[in-house]
ChimeraX commands (.cxc) that place a marker at each C-alpha (Angstrom):
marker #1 position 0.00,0.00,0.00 radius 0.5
marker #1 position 1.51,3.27,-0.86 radius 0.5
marker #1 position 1.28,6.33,1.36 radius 0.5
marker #1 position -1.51,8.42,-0.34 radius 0.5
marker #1 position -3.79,4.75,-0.30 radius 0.5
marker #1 position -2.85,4.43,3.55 radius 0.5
marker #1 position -3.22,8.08,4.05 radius 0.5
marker #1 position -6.63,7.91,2.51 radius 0.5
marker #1 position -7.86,4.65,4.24 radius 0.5
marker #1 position -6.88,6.33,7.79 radius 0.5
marker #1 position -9.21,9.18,6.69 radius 0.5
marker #1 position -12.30,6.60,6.04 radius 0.5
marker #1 position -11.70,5.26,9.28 radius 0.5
marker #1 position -11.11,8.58,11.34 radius 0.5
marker #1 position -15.26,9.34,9.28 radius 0.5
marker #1 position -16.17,5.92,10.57 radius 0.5
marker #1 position -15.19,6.44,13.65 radius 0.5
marker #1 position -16.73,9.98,14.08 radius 0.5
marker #1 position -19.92,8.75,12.49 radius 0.5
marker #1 position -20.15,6.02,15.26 radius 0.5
marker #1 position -19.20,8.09,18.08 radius 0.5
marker #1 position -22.00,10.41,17.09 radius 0.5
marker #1 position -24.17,7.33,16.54 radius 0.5
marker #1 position -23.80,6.51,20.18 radius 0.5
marker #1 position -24.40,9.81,21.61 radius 0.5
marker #1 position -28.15,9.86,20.00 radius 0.5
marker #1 position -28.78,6.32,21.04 radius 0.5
marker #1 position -27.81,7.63,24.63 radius 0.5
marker #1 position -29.81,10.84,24.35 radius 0.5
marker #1 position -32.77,8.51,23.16 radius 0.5
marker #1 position -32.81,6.05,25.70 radius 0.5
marker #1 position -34.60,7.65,28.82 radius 0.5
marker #1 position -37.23,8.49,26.61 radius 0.5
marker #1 position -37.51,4.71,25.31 radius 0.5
marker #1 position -37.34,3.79,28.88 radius 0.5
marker #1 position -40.12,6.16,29.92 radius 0.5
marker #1 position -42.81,4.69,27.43 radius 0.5
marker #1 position -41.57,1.30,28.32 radius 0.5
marker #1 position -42.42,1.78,31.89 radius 0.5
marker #1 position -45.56,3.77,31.03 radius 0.5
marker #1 position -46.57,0.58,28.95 radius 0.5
marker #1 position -46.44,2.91,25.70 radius 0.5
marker #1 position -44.39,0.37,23.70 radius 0.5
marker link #1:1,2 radius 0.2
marker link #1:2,3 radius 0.2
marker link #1:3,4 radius 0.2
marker link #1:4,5 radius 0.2
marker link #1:5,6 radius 0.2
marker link #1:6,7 radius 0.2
marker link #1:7,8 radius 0.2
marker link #1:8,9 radius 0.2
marker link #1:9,10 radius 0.2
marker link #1:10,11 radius 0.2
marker link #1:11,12 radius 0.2
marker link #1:12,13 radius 0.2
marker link #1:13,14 radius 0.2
marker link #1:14,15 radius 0.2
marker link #1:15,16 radius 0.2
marker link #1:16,17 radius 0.2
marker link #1:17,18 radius 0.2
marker link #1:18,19 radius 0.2
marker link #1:19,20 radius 0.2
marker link #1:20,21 radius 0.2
marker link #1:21,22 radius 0.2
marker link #1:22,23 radius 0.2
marker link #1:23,24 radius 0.2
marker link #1:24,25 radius 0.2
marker link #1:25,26 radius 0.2
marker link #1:26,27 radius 0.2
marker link #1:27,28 radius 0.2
marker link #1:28,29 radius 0.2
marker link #1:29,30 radius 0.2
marker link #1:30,31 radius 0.2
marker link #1:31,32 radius 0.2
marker link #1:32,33 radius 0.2
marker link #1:33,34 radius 0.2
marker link #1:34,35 radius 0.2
marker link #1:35,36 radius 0.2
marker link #1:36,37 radius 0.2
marker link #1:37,38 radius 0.2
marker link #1:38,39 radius 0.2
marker link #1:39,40 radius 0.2
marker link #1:40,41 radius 0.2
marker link #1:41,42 radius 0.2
marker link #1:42,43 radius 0.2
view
């Protein structure tokens, strides 16, 4: 693999990574609302 094709798969993986990390913080801003209809026997 030459530089520029390492170079550009670190830069797909620094998005992927981003992309996930975002990912996790909606999934954890979503949850005590899940949790409340869950409990409230809304789901």
């Amino acid at each position: 693999m030459n530089p520029s094709q390492h170079k550009f798969k670190m830069m797909k993986v620094n998005a992927l990574q981003e992309l996930q990390s975002q990912t996790g913080e909606e999934l954890s801003a979503l949850l005590p609302s899940v949790l409340d209809k869950a409990f409230k026997g809304e789901l």
